[in-house]
C-alpha positions as CSV (number, residue, x, y, z in Angstrom):
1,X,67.7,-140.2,-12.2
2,X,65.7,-137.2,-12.8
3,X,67.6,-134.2,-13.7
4,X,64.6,-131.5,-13.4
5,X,64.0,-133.0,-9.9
6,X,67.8,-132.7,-8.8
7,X,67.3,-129.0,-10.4
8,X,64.7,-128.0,-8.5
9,X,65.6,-129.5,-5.6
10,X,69.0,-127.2,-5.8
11,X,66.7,-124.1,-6.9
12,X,65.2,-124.8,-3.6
13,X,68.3,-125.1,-1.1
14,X,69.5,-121.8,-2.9
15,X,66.5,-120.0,-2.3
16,X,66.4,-121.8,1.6
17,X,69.6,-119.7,1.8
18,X,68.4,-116.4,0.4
19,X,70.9,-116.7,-2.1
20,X,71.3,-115.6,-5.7
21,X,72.3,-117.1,-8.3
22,X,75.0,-114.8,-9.3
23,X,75.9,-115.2,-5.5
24,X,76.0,-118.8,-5.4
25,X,78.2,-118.6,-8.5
26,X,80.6,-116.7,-6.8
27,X,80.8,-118.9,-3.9
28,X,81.9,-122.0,-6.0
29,X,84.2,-120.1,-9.0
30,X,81.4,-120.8,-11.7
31,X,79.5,-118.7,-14.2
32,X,75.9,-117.9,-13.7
33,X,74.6,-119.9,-16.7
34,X,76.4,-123.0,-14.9
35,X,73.8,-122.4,-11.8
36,X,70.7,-121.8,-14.4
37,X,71.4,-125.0,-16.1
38,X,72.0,-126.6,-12.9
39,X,68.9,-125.7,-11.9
40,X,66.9,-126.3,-14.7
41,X,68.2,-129.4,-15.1
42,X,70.1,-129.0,-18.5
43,X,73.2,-129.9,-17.1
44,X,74.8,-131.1,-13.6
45,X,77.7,-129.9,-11.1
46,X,80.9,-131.6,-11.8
47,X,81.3,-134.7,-9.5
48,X,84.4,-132.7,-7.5
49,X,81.6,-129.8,-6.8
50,X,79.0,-132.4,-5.5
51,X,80.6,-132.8,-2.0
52,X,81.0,-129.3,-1.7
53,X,77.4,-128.3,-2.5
54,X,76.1,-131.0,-0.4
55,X,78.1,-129.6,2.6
56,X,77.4,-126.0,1.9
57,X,73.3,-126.8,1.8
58,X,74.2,-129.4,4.6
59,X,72.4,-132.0,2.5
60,X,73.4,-135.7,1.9
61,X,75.4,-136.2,-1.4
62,X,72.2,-138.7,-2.8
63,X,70.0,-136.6,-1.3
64,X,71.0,-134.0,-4.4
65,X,71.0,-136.3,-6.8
66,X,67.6,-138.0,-6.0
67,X,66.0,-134.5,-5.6
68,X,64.4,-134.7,-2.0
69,X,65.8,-134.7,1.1
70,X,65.8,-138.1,3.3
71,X,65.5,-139.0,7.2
72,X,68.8,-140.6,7.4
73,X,72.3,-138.9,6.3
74,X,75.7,-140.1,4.6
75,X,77.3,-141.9,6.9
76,X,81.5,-141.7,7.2
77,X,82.1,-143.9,4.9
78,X,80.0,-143.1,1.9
79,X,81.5,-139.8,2.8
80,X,84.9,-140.6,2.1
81,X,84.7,-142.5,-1.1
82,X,82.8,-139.0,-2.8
83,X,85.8,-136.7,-1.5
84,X,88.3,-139.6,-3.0
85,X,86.1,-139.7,-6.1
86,X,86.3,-135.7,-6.2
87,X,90.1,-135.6,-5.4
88,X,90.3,-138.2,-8.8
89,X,88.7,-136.4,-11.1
90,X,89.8,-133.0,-10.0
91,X,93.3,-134.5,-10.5
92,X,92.6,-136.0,-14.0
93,X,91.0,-132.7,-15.2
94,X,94.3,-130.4,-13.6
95,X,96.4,-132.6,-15.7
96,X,94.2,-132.5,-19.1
97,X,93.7,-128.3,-18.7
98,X,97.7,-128.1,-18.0
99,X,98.0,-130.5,-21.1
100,X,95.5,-128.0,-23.0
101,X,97.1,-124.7,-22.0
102,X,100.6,-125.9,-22.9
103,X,99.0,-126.8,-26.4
104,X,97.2,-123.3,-26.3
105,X,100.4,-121.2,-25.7
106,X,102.5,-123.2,-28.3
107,X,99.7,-122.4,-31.0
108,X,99.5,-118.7,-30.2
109,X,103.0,-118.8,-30.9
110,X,103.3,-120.0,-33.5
111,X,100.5,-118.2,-35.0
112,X,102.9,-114.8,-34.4
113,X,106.0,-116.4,-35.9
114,X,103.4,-117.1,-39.4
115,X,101.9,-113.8,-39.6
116,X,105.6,-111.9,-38.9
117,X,106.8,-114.1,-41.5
118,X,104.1,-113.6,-44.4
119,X,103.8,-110.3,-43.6
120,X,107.5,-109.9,-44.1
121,X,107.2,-111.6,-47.5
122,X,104.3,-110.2,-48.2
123,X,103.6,-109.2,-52.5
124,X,100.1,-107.8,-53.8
125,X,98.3,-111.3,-54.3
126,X,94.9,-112.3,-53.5
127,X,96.1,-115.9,-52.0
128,X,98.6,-114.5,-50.2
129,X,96.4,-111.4,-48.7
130,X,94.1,-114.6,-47.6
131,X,96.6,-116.7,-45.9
132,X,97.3,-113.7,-43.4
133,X,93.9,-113.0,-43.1
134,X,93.4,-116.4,-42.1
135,X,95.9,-116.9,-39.8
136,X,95.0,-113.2,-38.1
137,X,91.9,-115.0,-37.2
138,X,93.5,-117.9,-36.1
139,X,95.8,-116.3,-33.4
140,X,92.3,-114.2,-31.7
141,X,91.3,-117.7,-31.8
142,X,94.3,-119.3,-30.1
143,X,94.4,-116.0,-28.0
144,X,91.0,-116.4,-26.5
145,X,91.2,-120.2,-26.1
146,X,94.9,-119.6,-23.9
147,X,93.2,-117.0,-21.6
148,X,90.2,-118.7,-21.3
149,X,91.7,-122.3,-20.3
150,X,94.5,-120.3,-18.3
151,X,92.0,-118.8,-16.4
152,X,92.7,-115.3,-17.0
153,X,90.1,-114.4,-19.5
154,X,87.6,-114.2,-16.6
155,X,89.6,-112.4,-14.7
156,X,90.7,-110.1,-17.3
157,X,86.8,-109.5,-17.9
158,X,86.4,-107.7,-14.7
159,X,88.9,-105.3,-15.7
160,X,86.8,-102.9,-17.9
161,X,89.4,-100.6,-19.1
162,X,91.5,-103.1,-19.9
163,X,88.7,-104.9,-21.8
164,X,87.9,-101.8,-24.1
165,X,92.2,-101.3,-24.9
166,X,92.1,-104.8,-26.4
167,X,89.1,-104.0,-28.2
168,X,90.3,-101.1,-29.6
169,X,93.9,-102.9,-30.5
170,X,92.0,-105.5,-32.3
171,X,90.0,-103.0,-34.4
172,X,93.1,-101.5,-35.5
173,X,94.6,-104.6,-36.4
174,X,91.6,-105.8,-38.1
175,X,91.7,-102.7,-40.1
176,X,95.0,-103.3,-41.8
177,X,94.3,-106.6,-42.4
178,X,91.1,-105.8,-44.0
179,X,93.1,-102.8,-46.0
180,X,95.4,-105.6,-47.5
181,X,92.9,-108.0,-48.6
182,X,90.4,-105.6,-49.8
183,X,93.6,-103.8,-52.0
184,X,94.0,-107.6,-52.8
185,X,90.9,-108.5,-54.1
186,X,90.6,-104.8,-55.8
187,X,93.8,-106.2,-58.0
188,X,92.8,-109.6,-58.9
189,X,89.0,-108.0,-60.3
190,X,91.2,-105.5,-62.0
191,X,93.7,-108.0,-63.5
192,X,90.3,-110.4,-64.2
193,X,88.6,-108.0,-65.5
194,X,91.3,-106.9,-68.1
195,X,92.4,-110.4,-69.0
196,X,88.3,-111.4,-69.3
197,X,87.4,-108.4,-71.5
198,X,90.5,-108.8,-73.5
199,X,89.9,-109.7,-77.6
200,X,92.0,-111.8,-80.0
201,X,92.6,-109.7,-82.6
202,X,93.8,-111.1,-86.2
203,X,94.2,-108.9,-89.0
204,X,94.8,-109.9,-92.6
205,X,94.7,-106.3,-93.7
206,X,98.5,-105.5,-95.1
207,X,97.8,-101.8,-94.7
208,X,97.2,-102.1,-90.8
209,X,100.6,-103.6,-90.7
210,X,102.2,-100.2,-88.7
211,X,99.1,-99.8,-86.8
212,X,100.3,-103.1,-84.9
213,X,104.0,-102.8,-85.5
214,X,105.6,-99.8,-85.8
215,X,109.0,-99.6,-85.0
216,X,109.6,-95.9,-84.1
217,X,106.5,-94.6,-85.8
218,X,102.9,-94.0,-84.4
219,X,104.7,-94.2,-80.9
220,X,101.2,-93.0,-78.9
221,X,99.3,-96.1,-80.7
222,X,98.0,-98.3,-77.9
223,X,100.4,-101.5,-79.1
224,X,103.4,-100.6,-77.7
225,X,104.7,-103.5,-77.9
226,X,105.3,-103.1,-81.3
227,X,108.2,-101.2,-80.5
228,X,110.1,-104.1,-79.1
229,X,113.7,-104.2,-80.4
230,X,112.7,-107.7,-81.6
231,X,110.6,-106.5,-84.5
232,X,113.7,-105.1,-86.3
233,X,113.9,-107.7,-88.4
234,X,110.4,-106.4,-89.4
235,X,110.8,-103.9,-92.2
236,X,109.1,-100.5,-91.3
237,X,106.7,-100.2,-94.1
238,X,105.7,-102.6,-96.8
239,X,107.2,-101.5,-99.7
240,X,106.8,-105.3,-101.5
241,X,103.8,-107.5,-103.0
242,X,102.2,-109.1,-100.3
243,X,101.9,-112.5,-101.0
244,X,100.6,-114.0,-97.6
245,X,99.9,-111.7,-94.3
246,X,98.4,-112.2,-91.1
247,X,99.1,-110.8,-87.8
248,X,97.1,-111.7,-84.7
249,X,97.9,-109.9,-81.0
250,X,96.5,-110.3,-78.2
251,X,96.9,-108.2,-75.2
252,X,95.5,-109.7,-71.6
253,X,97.7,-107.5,-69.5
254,X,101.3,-107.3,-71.9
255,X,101.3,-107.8,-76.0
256,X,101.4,-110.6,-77.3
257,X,102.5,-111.3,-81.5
258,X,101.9,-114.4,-83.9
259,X,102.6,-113.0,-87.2
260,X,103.7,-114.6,-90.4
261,X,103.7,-112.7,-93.7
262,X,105.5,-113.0,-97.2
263,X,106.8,-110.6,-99.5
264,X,107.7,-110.8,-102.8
265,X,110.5,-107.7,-103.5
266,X,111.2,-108.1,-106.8
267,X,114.0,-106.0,-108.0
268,X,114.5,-104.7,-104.3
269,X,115.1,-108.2,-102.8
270,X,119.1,-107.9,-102.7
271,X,118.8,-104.4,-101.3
272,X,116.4,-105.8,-98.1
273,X,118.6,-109.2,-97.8
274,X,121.7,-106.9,-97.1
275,X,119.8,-105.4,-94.7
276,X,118.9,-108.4,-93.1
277,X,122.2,-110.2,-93.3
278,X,123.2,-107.1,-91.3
279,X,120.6,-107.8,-88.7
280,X,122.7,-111.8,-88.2
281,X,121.2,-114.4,-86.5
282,X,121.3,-114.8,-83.3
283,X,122.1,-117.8,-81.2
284,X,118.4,-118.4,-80.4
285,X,118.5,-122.5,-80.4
286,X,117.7,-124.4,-77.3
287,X,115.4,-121.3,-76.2
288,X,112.0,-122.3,-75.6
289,X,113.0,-125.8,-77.0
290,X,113.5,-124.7,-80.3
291,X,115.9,-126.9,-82.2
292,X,117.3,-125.4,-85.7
293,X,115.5,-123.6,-88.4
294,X,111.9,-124.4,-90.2
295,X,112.0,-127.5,-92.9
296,X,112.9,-126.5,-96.2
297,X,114.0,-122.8,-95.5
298,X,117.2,-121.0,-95.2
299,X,117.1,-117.9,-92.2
300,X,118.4,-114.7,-93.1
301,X,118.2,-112.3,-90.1
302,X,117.0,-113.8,-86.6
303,X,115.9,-111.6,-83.4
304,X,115.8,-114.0,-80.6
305,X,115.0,-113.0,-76.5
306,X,114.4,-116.1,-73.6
307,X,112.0,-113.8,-72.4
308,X,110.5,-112.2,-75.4
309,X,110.1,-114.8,-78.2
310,X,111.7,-114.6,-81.5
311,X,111.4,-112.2,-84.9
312,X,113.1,-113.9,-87.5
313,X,113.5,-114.2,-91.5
314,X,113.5,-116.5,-93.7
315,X,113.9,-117.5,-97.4
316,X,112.7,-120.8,-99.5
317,X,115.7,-123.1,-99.5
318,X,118.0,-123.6,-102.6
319,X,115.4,-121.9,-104.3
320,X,117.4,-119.9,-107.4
321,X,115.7,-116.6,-108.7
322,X,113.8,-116.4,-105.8
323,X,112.6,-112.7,-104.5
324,X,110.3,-113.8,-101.7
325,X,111.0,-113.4,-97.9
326,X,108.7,-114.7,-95.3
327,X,108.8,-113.0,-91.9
328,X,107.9,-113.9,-88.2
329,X,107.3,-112.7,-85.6
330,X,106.4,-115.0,-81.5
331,X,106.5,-112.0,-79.1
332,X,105.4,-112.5,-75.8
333,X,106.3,-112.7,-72.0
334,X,107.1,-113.9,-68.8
335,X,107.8,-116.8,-70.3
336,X,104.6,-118.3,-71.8
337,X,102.1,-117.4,-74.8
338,X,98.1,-117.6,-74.2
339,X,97.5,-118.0,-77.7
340,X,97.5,-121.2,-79.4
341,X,100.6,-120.8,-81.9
342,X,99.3,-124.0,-84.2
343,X,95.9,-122.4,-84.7
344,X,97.5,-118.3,-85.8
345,X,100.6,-120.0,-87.6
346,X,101.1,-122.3,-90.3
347,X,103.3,-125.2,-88.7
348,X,106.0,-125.1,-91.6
349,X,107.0,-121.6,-90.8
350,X,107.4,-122.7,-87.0
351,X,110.8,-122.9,-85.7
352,X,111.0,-127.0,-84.7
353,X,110.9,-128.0,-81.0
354,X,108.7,-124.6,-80.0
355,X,106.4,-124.8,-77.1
356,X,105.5,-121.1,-75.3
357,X,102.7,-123.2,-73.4
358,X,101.9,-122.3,-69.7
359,X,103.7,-125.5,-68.4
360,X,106.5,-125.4,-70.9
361,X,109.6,-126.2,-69.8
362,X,111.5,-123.6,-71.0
363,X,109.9,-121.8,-68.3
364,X,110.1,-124.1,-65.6
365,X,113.6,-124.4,-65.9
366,X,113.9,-120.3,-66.0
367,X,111.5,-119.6,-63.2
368,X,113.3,-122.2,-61.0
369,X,116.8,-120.3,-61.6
């Protein structure tokens, strides 16, 4: 079979009829790029179409499909098994398309329900702006394929008013969405950019100790979280020898403490264990896994939050003339600390069981409630 014959030969019979193809389009429900390829033999009429070309051009059915016309015509017969061929496949494709539409309308609905309902929850996050974004563009999707295989996007087209409404509405609509993401995807470079650019700073410099916690004082400094209730245990100034110091913070978007430091009071000791002992302990075990107190020390005054960390003192165990008191201080929050409290803190002042890690779970049992 040759298709640029058949095309031509249907060129031919429309032109034989002073038709165009627009016209001829018209006459049998189709677009005009169905005649073009029909005629340039890119593609064929549907097999339900055949008959009705072939009476239209009064032509034989085989005289289409070989391309030139023949001497003798389709007899009765011949006739009758192309219009029961026609009938079949016209049925077979009216029950896929109802099949299709069905499936069509269902999807478009449901594409509503999931943008009413994220938009409802909706929170500034960049995965969350996406997923409505993405399932905007999945209901013009499902919106064009239900009025195209319903058959009213090409009767909707006609209506040119109409046509430039539902342009407009979808601009709008576009618009907010775009607002969303774009305010989306402004935060998370914001957030990325502060938590990329942000330093680990450790300081073994006793004299910046109220630089980094301040409790009251230097209340403009830019570590405010110094001022956390937590670091009362924390005396305001250091008034003592230092024996041991080092405080590291870290700040990606909220402060964050691992400090350890001892001091040796002298003659003052008994004056800054009465104020700790006035501080107490709090009940700060089985928060963040922590079990009981660090090996071979006794603690004095302990500061504990389950969403902050801990501040706590501490003093070498049965240890008699002793005028040294070791402080700490784990201050983060929302549940997890980004620095790595083994490498910023000797593991004998940790408190036993400890784990601020992302996954800890501490956290997973805290978030879940």
């Amino acid at each position: 079979m040759d298709q640029k014959k058949t095309g031509q030969f249907l060129k031919t019979l429309r032109n034989e009829k002073g038709l165009t193809q627009e016209q001829l389009a018209q006459k049998f429900n189709v677009s005009n790029r169905s005649v073009s390829r029909w005629e340039t033999g890119t593609n064929l009429p549907d097999i339900s179409l055949l008959v009705e070309i072939a009476d239209f051009y009064d032509v034989d059915v085989r005289e289409i499909i070989d391309g030139e016309r023949k001497s003798e015509m389709m007899d009765q017969e011949t006739r009758e098994v192309a219009d029961k061929m026609a009938v079949y496949a016209t049925g077979e494709k009216s029950k896929l398309l109802r099949f299709v539409q069905v499936l069509s309308i269902i999807g478009t609905g449901l594409t509503v329900v999931a943008i009413v309902l994220q938009t409802l929850a909706y929170e500034p996050d960049l995965r969350r702006s996406g997923a409505i974004f993405a399932t905007f563009i999945g209901f013009i999707v499902m919106c064009i394929l239900t009025l195209y295989v319903t058959g009213l996007l090409q009767r909707f087209s006609k209506h040119r008013k109409a046509v430039k409404a539902v342009k407009v509405i979808t601009i709008v609509v576009m618009a907010v969405v775009t607002h969303y993401v774009v305010a989306a995807f402004a935060l998370f470079a914001v957030v990325y950019s502060w938590y990329t650019t942000a330093k680990i700073e450790v300081s073994t410099d006793a004299s910046e100790f109220n630089k980094y916690i301040h409790n009251g004082e230097d209340k403009d400094s830019e570590y405010r979280m110094g001022t956390n209730p937590l670091f009362d245990v924390m005396p305001e100034k250091i008034e003592a020898d230092v024996t041991e110091y080092q405080l590291t913070y870290y700040n990606p978007w909220d402060g964050q403490y691992v400090v350890y430091m001892t001091l040796d009071y002298g003659d003052k000791y008994d004056a800054e264990i009465a104020r700790l002992q006035a501080i107490g302990i709090d009940d700060y075990k089985g928060i963040y896994t922590v079990t009981g107190e660090p090996e071979g020390y006794d603690l004095v005054a302990m500061d504990s939050d389950d969403y902050n960390g801990f501040v706590y003192a501490m003093i070498p165990e049965g240890q008699e003339g002793n005028t040294k008191i070791t402080y700490c201080a784990l201050v983060f929050c929302n549940y997890f600390l980004d620095l790595d409290v083994h490498k910023y803190m000797p593991d004998k002042y940790l408190l036993p069981g400890f784990d601020a890690t992302d996954d800890n779970p501490y956290r997973k049992q805290m978030m879940d409630k």
